[in-house]
C-alpha positions in Angstrom: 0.0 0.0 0.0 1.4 3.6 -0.9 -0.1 6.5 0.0 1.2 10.2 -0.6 0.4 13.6 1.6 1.6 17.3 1.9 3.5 18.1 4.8 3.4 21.5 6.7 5.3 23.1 3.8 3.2 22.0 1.0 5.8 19.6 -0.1 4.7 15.8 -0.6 5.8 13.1 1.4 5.2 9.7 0.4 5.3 6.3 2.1 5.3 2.5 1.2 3.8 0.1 4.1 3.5 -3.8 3.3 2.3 -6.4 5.7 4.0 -10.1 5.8 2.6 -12.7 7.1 5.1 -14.8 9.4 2.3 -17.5 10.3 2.6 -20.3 7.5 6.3 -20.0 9.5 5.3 -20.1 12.6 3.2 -22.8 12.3 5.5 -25.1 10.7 8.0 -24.2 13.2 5.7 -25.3 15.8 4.2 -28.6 13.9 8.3 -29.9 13.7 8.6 -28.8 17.0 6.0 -30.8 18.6 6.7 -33.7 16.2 10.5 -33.4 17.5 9.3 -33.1 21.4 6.8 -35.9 21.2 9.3 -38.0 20.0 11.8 -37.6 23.0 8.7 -37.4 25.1 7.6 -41.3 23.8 11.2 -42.5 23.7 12.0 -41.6 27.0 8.8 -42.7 28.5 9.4 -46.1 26.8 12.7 -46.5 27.9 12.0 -45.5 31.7 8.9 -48.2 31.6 11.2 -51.0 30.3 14.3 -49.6 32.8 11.4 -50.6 35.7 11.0 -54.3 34.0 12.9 -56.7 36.2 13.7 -60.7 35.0 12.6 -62.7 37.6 11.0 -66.5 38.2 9.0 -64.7 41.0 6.1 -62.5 40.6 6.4 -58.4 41.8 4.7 -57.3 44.7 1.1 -55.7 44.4 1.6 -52.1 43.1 5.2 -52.5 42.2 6.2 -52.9 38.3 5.9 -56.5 37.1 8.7 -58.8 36.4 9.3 -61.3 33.2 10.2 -64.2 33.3 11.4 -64.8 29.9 12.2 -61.1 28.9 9.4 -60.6 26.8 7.9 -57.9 29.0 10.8 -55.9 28.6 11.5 -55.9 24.9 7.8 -55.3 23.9 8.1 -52.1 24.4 7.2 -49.5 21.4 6.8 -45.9 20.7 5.1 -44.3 17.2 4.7 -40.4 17.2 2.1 -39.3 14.6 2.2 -34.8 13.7 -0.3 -34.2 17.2 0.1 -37.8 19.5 2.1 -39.8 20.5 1.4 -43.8 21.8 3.9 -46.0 23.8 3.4 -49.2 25.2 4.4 -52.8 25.3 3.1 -54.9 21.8 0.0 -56.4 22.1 1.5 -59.0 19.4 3.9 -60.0 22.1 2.8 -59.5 25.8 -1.1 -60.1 24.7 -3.2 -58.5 27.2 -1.0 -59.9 30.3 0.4 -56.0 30.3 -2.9 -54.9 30.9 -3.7 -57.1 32.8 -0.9 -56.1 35.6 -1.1 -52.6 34.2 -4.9 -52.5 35.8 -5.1 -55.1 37.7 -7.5 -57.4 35.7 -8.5 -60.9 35.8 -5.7 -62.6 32.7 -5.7 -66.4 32.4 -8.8 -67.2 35.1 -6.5 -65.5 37.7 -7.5 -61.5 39.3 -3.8 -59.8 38.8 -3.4 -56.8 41.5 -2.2 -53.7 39.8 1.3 -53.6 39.4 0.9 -50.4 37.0 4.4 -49.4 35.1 3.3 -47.3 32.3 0.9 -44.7 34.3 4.1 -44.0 36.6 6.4 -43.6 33.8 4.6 -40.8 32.5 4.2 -39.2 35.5 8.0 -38.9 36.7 8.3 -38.0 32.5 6.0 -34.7 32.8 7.8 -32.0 34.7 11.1 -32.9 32.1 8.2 -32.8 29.3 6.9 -29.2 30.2 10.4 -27.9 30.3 11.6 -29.4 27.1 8.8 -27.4 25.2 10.0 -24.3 26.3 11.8 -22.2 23.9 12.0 -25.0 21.5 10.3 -23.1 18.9 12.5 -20.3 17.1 16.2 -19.1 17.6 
């Protein structure tokens, strides 16, 4: 936009303004950022969730992570990160529904499994790192 006007004197002055718009930018900058963050997010909750995964022939006590016997438990563990979410968890090809079965404290072969939760606590000793990786991770 140009516009033109007299000044006190008479003479003209004249003046060029144009607008850009920085938010195709600063939208993609945000989008790779969040991809980026949920993916450390996942991975580390993964990794903390299979770190509490001990081999054992004897079973955990109530409210305390499970053990495996075999190591299954412990390698099942997966992480996929779409633009906006992020899920983690053991393989349901692998573990079946045993995971949630401790991770709940269902009934799993005939038998009612306390809870001996190991995903839920993950995530919560992974928020307050979460919260502060997001900051400034947008822009210079």
């Amino acid at each position: 936009m140009s516009t033109q006007t007299r000044d006190a004197n008479g003479s003209f002055l004249a003046m060029r303004v144009g607008v850009e718009s920085l938010f195709p930018e600063i939208a993609k900058a945000a989008n790779e950022a969040a991809f980026r963050n949920l993916g450390h997010a996942a991975a580390s909750i993964r990794k903390d969730a299979a770190a509490t995964i001990e081999r054992s022939q004897d079973a955990s006590e109530p409210g305390e992570p499970p053990h495996t016997r075999r190591g299954q438990l412990k390698r099942a563990f997966r992480f996929d990160v779409s633009p906006d979410s992020a899920i983690v968890g053991p393989l349901f090809s692998v573990v079946g529904v045993s995971a949630a079965a401790h991770e709940f404290g269902e009934e799993y072969r005939g038998e009612d499994y306390p809870e001996r939760p190991f995903m839920g606590p993950a995530l919560e000793r992974a928020t307050p790192r979460f919260l502060e990786s997001w900051r400034g991770s947008i822009g210079e």
